[in-house]
C-alpha positions in Angstrom: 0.0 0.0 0.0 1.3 3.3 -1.1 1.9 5.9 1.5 -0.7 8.4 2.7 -0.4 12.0 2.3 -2.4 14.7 3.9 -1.7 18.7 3.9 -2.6 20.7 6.7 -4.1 23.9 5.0 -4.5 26.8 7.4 -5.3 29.7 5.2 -6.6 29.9 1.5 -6.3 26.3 1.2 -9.4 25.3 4.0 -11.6 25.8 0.6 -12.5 23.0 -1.0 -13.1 25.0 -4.6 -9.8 27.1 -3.9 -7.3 23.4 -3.2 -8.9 21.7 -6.1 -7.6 24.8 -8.4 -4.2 23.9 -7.4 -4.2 19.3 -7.7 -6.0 16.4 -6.5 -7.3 17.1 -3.2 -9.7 14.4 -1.3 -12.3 15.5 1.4 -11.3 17.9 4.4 -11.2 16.9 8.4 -11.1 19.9 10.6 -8.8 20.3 13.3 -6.9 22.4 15.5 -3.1 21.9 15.6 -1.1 23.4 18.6 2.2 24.6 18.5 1.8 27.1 15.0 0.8 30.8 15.1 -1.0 32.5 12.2 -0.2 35.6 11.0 -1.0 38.2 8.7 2.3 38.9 6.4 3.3 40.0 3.0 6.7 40.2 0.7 8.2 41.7 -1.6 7.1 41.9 -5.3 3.3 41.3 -4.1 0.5 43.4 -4.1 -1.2 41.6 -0.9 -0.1 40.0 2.6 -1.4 36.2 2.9 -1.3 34.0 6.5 1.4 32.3 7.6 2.4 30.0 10.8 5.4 29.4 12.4 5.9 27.6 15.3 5.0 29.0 18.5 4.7 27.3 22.0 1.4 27.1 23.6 -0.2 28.9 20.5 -3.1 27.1 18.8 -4.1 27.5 14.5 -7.3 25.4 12.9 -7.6 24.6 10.0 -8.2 21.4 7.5 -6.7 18.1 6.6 -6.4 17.0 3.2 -5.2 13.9 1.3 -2.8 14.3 -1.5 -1.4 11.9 -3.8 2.2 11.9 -3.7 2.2 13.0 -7.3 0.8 16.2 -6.3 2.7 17.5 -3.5 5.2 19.2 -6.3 1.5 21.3 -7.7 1.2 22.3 -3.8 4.9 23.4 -3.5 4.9 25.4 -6.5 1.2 27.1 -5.2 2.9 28.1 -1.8 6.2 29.0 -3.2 7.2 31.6 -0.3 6.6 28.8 2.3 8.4 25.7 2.9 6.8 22.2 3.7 7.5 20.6 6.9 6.1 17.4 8.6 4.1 17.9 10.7 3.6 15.8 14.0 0.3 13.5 14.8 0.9 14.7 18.7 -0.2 18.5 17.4 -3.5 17.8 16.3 -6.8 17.6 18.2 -9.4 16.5 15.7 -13.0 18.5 16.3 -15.8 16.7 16.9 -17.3 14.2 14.1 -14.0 13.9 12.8 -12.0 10.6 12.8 -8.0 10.8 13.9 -5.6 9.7 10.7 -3.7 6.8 10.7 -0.7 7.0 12.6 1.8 6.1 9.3 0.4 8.8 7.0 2.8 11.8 6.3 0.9 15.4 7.3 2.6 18.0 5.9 2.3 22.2 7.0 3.3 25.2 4.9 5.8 27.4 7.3 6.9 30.8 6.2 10.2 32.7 7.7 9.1 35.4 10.1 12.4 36.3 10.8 14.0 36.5 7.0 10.7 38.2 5.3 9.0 40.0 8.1 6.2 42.1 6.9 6.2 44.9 4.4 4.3 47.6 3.3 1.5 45.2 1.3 -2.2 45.4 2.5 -4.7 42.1 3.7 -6.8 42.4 0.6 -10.6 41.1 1.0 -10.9 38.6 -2.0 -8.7 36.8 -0.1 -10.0 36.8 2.7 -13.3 36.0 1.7 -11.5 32.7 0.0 -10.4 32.2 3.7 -13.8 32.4 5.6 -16.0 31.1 2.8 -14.0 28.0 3.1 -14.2 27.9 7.2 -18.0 27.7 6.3 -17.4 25.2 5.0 -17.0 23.7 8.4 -19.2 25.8 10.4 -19.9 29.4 11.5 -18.0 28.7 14.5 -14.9 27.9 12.7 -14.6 30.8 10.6 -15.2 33.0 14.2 -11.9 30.9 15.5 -9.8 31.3 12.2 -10.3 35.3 12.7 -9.5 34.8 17.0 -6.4 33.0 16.2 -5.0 35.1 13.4 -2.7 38.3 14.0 -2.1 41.3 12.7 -5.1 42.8 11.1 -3.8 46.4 10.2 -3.7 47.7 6.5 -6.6 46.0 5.1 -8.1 46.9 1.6 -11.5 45.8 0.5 -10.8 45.2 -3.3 -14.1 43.0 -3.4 -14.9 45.5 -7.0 -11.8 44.6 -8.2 -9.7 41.8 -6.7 -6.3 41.7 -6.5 -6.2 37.6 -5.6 -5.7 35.5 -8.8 -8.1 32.6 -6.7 -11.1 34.9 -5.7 -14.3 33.7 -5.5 -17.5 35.2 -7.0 -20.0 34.7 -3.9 -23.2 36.3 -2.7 -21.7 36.4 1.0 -20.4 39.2 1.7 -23.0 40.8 4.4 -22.6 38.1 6.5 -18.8 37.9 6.8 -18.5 41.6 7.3 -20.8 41.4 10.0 -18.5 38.5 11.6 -15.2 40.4 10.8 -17.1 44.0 12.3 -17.9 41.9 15.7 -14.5 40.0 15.8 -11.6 42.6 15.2 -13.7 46.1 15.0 -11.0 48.1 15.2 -9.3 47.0 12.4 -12.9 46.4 10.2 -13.7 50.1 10.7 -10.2 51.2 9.3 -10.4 49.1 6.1 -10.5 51.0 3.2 -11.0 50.4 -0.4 -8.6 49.7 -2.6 -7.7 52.2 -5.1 
């Protein structure tokens, strides 16, 4: 039997529509993995900060669990081409409810990006990717998307470029009420200072 591979996608790749753009991707389990922080970042040459984890003690990131032939890891690589996969421990995950736990042999890889060497520049959170983000936590429930946002730092310098997106992977969707009225009641602050883009 061939070995298993499963991707932990924490960010843009929770969608289901948004993974499938990239390769082969089987059905999602969501979990919560301890040890990784999410952030908001951005590098040069973009137009747009994406999240990124790096490890942390104590701090907690959900997210999804997705099979991936072998064949495709080299799509995935070339999709998150600032980041760099690393295996990812079976002791780090707690598996929410409804969810069964992986077999102990299958590989899980994460997507870690290098606080320290990029650090964050000058390039806003842009909305059509965000929406990609939360739309995909609905996926799972309400209740998820409302933890993505909790665990998730640095939400300063955000565009809303919903009229004209700056993501190459947005999503046309009829949504957008309801996850501004989730983002105005979880970081307000920051909500009330979007502005939109030029």
């Amino acid at each position: 039997m061939s070995e298993q591979h499963y991707i932990f996608g924490y960010g843009s790749l929770i969608s289901s529509s948004s993974r499938r753009i990239t390769g082969i991707a089987g059905d999602s389990l969501a979990v919560r993995v301890h040890g990784l922080e999410r952030t908001w970042v951005s590098w040069k040459g973009t137009k747009m900060r994406a999240v990124a984890a790096r490890v942390m003690p104590n701090a907690l990131c959900n997210g999804v669990l997705f099979e991936v032939p072998e064949s495709e890891l080299e799509n995935f690589d070339e999709r998150e081409t600032h980041y760099v996969r690393t295996q990812l421990s079976h002791d780090q995950i707690a598996y929410l409810p409804g969810y069964a736990a992986l077999a102990l042999n299958s590989k899980v890889w994460v997507y870690l990006y290098d606080h320290d060497k990029h650090g964050l520049q000058n390039a806003p959170i842009v909305q059509s990717y965000l929406d990609v983000i939360l739309l995909g936590c609905h996926e799972i429930s309400p209740h998820f998307a409302q933890e993505f946002i909790q665990h998730t730092f640095n939400w300063e310098n955000w565009h809303d470029d919903r009229h004209q997106p700056v993501y190459p992977r947005a999503q046309l969707h009829t949504q957008a009420i309801e996850l501004d009225q989730l983002l105005a009641q979880q970081v307000p602050q920051a909500f009330l200072q979007r502005r939109l883009a030029p």
